[in-house]
Each structure stands twice: as structure tokens, then as C-alpha cells.
C-alpha positions in Angstrom: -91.0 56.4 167.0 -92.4 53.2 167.4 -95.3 53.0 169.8 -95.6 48.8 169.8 -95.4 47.1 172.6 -95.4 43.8 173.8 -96.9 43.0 177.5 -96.2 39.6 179.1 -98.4 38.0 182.0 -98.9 34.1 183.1 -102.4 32.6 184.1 -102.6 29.7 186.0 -105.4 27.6 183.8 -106.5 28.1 180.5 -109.9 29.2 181.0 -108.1 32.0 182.9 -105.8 32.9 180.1 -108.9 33.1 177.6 -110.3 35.4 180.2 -107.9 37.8 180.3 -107.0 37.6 176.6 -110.9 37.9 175.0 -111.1 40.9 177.8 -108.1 42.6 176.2 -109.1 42.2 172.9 -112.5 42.8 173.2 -111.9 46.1 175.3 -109.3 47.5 171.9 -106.6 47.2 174.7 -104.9 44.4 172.7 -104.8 43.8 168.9 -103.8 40.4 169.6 -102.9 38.0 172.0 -101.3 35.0 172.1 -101.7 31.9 174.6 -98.8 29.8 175.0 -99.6 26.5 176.7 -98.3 24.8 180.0 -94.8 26.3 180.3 -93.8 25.5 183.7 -92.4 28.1 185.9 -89.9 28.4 188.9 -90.2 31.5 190.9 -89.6 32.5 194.6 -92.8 33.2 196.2 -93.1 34.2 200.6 -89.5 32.4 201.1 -90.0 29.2 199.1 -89.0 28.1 195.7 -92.6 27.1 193.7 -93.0 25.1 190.7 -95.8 25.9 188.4 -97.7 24.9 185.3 -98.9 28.6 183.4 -99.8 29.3 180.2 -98.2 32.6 178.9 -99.7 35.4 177.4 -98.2 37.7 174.5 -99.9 40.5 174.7 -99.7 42.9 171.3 -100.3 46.3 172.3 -99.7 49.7 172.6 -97.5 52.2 175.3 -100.5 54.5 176.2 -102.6 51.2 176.5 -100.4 49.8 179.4 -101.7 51.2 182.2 -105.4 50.0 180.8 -103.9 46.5 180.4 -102.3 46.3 183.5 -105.2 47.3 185.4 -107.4 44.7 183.3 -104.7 42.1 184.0 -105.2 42.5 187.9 -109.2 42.8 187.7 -109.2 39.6 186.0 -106.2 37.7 187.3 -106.8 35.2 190.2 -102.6 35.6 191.7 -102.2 38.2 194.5 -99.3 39.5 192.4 -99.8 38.9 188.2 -96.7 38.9 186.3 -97.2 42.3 183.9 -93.8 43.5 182.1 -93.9 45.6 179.1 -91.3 45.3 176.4 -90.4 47.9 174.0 -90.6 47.4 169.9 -87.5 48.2 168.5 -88.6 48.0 165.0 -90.9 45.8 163.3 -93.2 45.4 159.2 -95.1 48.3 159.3 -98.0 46.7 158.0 -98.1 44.8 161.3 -97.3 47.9 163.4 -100.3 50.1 161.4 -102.4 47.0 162.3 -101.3 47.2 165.9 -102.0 50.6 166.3 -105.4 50.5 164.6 -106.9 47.3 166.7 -105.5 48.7 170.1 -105.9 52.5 171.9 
């Protein structure tokens, strides 16, 4: 069974993206994560379609971690309502997995 997962979330700046990501890191909730820059988004937010400039985060984690990162995600995260979706791993190297596993808890 493969225990990898992948978390996604947005930030609205840059500064706020390092935030979250250097937290996740830092805390072992993340092994890696990776900022996409200024992808723009179009959502549906109270009744009204909203354009937006985010950055994306790749989050590299594990499935016991997600609660942890959620939680971190919405401590951190300036929106009422973060983005946080976790993806399963369906295979992967398993040097890459082993390193997953052993930089996040």
C-alpha cells in the first residue's frame, strides 16, 4: 500500500505561499513543496463569478499527515475557506516514496 499523497491549496501572494510551505516543511508535515506561480483562477464565491491571481501549492505528503496539514493550511491561510484536496498515489519510484515517507509524519 502506498501511503503518498499529494495535497493541493492556493495562496493569494507569494509571501503567503512561502508561509504555508516553509511551515509544512519545517513542521515534517511535508517532504516537499512546490510553489507554482500566478495561475489565475475562476471560482464562484457568495453568488459571483471571481477572477484571481494564486500561486499553487504541491504539497508532498503523507495520508496520516493530512489532517496536520489541513489544519496548518487554515492557521496560516488568509481566505475564509482555503482550497485543501488530497490526492491519492497510485504508484510511484520507490526511492522517491522512501524519501517521502522519511521527511514527512
Amino acid at each position: 500500500m502506498i501511503n503518498a499523497r499529494i495535497v493541493l491549496t492556493t495562496a493569494g501572494s507569494a509571501d503567503e505561499a512561502r508561509k504555508i510551505a516553509e511551515a509544512l516543511v519545517d513542521r515534517r508535515l511535508a517532504a516537499c513543496v512546490n510553489i507554482v506561480p500566478q495561475i489565475e483562477s475562476v471560482y464562484r464565491w457568495e453568488g459571483k463569478v471571481e477572477h484571481a491571481a494564486e500561486w499553487l501549492l504541491v504539497i508532498k505528503t503523507q495520508a496520516a499527515a493530512f489532517k496536520r496539514v489541513r489544519d496548518t493550511i487554515k492557521e496560516l491561510h488568509a481566505y475564509n475557506l482555503p482550497e485543501c484536496i488530497m490526492l491519492d498515489v497510485c504508484d510511484g519510484d520507490q526511492e522517491y516514496l522512501d524519501w517521502i515517507k522519511k521527511n514527512s509524519s
